[in-house]
N, CA, C and O atoms as a GROMACS GRO file, in nm:
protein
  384
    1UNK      N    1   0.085  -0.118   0.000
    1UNK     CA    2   0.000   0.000   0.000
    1UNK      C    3   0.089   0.124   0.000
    1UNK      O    4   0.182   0.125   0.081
    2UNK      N    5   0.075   0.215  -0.070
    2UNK     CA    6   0.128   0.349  -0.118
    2UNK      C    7   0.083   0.461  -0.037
    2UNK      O    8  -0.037   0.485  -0.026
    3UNK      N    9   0.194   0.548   0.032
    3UNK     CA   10   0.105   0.661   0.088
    3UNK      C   11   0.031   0.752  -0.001
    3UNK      O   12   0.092   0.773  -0.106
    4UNK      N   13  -0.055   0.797   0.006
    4UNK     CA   14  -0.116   0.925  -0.086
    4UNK      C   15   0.007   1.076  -0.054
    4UNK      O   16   0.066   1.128   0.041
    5UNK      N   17  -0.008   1.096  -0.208
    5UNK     CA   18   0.098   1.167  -0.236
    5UNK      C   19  -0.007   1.330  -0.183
    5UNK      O   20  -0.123   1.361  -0.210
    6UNK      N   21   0.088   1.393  -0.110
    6UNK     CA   22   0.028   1.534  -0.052
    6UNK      C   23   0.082   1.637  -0.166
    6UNK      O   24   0.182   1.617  -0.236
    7UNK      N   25  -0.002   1.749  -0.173
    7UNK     CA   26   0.036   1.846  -0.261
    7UNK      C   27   0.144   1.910  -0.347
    7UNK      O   28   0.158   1.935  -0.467
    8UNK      N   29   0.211   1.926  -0.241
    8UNK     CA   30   0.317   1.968  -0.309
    8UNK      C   31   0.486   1.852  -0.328
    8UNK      O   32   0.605   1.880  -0.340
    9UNK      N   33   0.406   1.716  -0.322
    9UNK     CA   34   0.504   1.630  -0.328
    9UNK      C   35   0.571   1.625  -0.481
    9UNK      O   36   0.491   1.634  -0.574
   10UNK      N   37   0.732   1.609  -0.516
   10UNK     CA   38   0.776   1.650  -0.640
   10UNK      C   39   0.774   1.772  -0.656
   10UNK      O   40   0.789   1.826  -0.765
   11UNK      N   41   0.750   1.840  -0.531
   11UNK     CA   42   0.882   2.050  -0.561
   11UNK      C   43   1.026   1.970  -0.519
   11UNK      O   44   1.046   1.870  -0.449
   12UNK      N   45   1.118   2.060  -0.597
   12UNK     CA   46   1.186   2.037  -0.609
   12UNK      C   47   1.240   2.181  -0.544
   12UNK      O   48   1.188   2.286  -0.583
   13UNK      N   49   1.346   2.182  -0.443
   13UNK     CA   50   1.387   2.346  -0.396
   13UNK      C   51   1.532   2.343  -0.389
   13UNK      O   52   1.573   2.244  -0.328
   14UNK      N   53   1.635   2.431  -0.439
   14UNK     CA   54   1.758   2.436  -0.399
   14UNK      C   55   1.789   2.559  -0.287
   14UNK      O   56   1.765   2.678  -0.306
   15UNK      N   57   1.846   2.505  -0.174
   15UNK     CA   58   1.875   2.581  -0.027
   15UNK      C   59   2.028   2.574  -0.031
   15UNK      O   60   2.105   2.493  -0.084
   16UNK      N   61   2.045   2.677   0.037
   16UNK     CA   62   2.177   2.724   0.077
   16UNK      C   63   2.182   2.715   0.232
   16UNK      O   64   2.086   2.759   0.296
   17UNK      N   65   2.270   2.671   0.285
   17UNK     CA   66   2.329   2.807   0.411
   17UNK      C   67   2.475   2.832   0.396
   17UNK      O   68   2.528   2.846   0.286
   18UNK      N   69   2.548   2.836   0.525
   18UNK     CA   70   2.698   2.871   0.508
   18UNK      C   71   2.771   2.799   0.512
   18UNK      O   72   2.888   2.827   0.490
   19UNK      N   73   2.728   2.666   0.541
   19UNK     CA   74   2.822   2.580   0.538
   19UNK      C   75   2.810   2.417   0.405
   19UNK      O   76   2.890   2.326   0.387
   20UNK      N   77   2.680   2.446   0.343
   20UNK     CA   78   2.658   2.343   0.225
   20UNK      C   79   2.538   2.449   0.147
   20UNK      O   80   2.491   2.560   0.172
   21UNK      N   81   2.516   2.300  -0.007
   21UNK     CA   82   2.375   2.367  -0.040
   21UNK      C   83   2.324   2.223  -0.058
   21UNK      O   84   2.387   2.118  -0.070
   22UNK      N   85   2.162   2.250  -0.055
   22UNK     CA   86   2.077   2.136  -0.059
   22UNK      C   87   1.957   2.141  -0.158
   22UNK      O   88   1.876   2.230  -0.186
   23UNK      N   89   1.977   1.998  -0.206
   23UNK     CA   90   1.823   1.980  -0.304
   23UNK      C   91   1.766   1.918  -0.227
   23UNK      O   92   1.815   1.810  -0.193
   24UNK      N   93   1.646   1.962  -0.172
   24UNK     CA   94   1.503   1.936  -0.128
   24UNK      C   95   1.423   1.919  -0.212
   24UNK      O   96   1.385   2.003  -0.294
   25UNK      N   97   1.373   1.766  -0.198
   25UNK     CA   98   1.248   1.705  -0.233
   25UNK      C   99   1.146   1.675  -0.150
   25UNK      O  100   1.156   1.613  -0.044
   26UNK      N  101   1.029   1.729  -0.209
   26UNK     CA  102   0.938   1.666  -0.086
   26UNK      C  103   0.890   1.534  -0.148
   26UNK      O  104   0.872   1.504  -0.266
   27UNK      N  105   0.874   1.470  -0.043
   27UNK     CA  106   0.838   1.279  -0.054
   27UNK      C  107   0.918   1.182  -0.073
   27UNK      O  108   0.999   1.183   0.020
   28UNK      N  109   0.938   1.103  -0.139
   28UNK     CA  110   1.010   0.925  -0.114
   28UNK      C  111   1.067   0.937  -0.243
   28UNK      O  112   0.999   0.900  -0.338
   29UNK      N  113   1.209   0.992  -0.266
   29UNK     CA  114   1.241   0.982  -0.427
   29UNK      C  115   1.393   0.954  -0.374
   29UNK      O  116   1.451   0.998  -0.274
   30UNK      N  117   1.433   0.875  -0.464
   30UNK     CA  118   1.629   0.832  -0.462
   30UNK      C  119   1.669   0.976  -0.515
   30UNK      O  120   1.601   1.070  -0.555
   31UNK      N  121   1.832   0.951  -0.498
   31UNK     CA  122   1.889   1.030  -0.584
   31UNK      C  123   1.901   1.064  -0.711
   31UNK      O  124   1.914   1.181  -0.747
   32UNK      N  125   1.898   0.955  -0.798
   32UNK     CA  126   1.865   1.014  -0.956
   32UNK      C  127   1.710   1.071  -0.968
   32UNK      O  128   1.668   1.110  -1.076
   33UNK      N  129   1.638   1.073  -0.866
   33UNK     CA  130   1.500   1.121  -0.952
   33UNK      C  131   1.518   1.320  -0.838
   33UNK      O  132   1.496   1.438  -0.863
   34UNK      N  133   1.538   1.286  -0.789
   34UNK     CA  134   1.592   1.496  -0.702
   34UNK      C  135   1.661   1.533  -0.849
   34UNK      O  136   1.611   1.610  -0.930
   35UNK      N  137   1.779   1.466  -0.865
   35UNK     CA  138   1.855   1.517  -0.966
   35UNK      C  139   1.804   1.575  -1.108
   35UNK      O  140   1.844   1.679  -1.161
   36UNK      N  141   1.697   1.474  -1.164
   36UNK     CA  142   1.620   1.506  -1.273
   36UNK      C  143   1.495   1.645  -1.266
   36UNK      O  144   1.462   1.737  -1.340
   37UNK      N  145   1.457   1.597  -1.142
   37UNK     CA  146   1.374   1.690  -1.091
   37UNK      C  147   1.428   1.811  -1.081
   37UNK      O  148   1.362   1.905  -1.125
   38UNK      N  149   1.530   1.831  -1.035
   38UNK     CA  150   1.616   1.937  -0.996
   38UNK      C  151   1.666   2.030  -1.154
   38UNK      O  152   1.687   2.149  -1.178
   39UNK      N  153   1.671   1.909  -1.232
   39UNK     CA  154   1.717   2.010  -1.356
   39UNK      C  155   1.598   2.074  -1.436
   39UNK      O  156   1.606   2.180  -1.498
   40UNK      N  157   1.471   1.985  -1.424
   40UNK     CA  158   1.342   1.972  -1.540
   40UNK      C  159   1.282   2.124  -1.463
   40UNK      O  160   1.255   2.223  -1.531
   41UNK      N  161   1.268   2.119  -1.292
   41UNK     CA  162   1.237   2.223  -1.255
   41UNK      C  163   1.319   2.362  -1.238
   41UNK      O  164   1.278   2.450  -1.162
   42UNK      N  165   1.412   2.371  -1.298
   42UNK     CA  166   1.521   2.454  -1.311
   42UNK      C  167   1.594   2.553  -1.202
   42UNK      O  168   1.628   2.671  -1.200
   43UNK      N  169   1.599   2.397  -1.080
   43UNK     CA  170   1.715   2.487  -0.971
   43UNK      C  171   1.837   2.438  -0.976
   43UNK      O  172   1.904   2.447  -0.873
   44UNK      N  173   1.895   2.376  -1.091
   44UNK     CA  174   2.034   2.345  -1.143
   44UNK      C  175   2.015   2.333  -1.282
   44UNK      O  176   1.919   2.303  -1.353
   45UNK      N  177   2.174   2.376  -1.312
   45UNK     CA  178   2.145   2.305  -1.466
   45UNK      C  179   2.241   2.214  -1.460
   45UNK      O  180   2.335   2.206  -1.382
   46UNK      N  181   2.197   2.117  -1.588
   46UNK     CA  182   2.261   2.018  -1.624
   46UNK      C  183   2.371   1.939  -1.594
   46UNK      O  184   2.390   1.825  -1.552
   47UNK      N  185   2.445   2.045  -1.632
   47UNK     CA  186   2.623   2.022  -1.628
   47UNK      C  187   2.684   2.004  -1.513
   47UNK      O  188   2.795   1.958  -1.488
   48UNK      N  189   2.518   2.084  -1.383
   48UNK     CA  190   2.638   2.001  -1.236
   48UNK      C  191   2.510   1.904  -1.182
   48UNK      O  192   2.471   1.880  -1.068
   49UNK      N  193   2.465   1.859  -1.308
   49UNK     CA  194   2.449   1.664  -1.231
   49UNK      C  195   2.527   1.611  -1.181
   49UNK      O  196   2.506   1.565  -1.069
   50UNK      N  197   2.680   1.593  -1.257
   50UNK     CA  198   2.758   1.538  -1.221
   50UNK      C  199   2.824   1.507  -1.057
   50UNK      O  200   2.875   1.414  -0.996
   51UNK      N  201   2.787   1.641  -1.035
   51UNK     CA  202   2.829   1.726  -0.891
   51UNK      C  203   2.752   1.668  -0.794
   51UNK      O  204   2.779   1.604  -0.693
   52UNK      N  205   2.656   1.702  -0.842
   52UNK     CA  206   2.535   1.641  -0.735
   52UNK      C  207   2.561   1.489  -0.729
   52UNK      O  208   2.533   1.456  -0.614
   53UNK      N  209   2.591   1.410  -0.780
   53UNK     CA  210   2.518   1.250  -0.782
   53UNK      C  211   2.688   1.208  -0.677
   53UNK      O  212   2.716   1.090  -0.654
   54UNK      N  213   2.761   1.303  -0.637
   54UNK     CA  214   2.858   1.246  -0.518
   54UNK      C  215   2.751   1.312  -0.362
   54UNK      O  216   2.766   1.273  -0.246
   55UNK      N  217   2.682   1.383  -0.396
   55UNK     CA  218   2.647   1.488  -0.248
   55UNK      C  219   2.596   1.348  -0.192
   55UNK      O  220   2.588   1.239  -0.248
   56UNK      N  221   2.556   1.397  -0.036
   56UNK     CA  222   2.546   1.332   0.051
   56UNK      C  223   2.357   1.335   0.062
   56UNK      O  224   2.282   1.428   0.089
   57UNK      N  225   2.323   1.148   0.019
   57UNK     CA  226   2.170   1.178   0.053
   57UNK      C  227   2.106   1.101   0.134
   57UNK      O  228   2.116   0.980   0.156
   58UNK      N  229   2.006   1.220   0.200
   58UNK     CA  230   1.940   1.134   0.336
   58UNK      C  231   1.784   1.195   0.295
   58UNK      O  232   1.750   1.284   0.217
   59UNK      N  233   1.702   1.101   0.389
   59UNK     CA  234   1.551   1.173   0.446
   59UNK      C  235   1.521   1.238   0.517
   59UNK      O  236   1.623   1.248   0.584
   60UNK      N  237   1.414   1.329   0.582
   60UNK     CA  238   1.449   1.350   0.713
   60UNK      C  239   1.275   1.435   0.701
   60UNK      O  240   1.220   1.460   0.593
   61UNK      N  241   1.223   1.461   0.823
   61UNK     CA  242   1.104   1.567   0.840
   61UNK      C  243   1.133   1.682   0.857
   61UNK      O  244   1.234   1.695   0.927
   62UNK      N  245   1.062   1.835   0.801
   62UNK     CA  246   1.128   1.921   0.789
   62UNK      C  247   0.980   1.982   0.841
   62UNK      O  248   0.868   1.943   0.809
   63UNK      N  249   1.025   2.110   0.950
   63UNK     CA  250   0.955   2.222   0.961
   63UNK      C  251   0.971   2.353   0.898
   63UNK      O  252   1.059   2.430   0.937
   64UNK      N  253   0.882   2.386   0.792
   64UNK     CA  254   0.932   2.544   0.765
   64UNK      C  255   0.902   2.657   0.857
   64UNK      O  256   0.788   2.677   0.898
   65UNK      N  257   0.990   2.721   0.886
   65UNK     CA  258   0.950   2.835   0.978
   65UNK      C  259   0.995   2.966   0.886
   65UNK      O  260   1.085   2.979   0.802
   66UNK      N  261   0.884   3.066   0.943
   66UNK     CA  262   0.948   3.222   0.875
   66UNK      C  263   1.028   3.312   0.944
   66UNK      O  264   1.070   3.419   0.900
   67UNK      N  265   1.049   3.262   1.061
   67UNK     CA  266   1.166   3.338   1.117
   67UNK      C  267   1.268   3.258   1.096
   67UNK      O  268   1.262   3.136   1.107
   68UNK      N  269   1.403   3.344   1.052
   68UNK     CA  270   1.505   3.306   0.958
   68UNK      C  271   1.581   3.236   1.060
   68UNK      O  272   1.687   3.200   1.009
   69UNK      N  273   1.575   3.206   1.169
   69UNK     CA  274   1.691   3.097   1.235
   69UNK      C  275   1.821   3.212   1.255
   69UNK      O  276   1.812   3.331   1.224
   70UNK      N  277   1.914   3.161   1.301
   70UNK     CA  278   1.984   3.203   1.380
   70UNK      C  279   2.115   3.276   1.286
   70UNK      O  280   2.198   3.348   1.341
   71UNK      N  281   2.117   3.249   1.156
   71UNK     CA  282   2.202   3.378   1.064
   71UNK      C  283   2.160   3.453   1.013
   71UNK      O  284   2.223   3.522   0.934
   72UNK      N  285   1.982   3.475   1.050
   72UNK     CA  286   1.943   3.596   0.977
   72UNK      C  287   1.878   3.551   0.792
   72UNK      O  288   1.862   3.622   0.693
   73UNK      N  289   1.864   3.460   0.807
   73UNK     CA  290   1.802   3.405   0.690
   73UNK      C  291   1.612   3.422   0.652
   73UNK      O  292   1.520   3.375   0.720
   74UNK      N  293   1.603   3.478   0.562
   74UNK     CA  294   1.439   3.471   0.566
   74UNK      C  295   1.357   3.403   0.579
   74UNK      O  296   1.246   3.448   0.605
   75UNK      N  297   1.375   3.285   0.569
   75UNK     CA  298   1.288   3.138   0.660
   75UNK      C  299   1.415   3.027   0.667
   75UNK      O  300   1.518   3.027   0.600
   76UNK      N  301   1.385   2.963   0.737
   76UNK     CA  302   1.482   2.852   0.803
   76UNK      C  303   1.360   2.737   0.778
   76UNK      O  304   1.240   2.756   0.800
   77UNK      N  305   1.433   2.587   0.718
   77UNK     CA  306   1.395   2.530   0.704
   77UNK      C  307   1.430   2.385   0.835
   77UNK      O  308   1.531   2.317   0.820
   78UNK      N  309   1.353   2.365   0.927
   78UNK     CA  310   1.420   2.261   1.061
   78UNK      C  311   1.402   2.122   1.061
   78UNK      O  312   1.302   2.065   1.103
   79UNK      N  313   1.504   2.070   1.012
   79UNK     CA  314   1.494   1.879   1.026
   79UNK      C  315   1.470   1.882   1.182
   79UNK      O  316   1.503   1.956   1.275
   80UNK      N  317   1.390   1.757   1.167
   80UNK     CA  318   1.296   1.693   1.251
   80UNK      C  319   1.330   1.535   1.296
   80UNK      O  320   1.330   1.478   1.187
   81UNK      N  321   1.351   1.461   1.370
   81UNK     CA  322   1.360   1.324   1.372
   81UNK      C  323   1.180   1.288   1.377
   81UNK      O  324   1.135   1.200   1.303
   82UNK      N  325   1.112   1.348   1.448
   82UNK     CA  326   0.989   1.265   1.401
   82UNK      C  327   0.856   1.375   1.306
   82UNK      O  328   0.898   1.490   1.303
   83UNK      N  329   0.753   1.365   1.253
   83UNK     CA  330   0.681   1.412   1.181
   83UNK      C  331   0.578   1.492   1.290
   83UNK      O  332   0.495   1.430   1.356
   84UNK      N  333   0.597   1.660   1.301
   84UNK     CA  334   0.448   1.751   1.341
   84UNK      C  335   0.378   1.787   1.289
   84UNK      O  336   0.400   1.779   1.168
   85UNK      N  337   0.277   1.836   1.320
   85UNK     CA  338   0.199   1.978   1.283
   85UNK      C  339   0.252   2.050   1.180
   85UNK      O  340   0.327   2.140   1.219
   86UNK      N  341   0.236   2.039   1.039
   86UNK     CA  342   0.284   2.132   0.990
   86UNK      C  343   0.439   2.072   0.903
   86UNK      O  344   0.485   2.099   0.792
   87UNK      N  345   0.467   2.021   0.965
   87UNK     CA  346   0.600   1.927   0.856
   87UNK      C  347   0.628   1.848   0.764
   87UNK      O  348   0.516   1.828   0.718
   88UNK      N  349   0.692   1.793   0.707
   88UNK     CA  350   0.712   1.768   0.561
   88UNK      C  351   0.824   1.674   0.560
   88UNK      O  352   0.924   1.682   0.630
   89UNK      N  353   0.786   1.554   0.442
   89UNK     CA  354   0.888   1.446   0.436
   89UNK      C  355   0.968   1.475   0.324
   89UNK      O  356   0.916   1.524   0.224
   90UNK      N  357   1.098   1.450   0.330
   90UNK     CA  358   1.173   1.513   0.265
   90UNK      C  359   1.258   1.417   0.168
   90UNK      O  360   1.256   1.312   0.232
   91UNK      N  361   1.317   1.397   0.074
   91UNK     CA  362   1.493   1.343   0.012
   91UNK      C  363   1.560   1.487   0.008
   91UNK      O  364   1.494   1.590  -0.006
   92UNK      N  365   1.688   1.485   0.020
   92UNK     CA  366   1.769   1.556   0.035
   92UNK      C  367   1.918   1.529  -0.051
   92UNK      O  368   1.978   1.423  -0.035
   93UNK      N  369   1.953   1.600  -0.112
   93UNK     CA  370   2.086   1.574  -0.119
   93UNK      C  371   2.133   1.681  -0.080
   93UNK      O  372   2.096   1.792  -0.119
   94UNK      N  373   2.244   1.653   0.022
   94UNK     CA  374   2.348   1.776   0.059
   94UNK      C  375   2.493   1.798   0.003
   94UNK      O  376   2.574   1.709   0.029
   95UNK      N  377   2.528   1.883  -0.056
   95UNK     CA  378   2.635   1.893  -0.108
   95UNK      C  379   2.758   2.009  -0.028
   95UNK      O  380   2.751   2.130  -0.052
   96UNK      N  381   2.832   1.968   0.037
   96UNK     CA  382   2.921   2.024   0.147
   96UNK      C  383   3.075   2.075   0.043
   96UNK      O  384   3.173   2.126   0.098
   0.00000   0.00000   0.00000
């Protein structure tokens, strides 16, 4: 049995902070499908697939908040070990 896919499952988002950047997916996708996603929705191009398919990928639950967290960022996005109110299942690749 398949979970039902929630709204905005398959955005595809590229995040920064100061110390990596990250492709955020929302829902249950490996690394080659962020990657495709990532180019078709145009927060990379092409040429750094390559780049990406070494980054580091995990899952994780994410809270968005609009207060920017602690460098002053315009929303901060907060991994979660378990799922709240308001949070979101994620693939990730992090690239450090």
């Amino acid at each position: 049995m398949s979970k039902a896919k929630k709204k905005f499952d398959g955005s595809c988002s590229y995040m920064c902070s100061d110390d990596a950047r990250f492709l955020v997916m929302r829902g249950d996708y490996d690394r080659e499908a962020i990657i495709k996603a990532a180019i078709e929705q145009g927060q990379i191009d092409e040429e750094y697939a390559k780049e990406w398919k070494s980054a580091e990928y995990y899952q994780s639950h994410y809270k968005a908040s609009p207060i920017g967290g602690p460098d002053g960022y315009s929303s901060w996005n907060h991994q979660r070990d378990t799922p709240c109110r308001g949070s979101y299942f994620a693939s990730v690749l992090q690239w450090s």
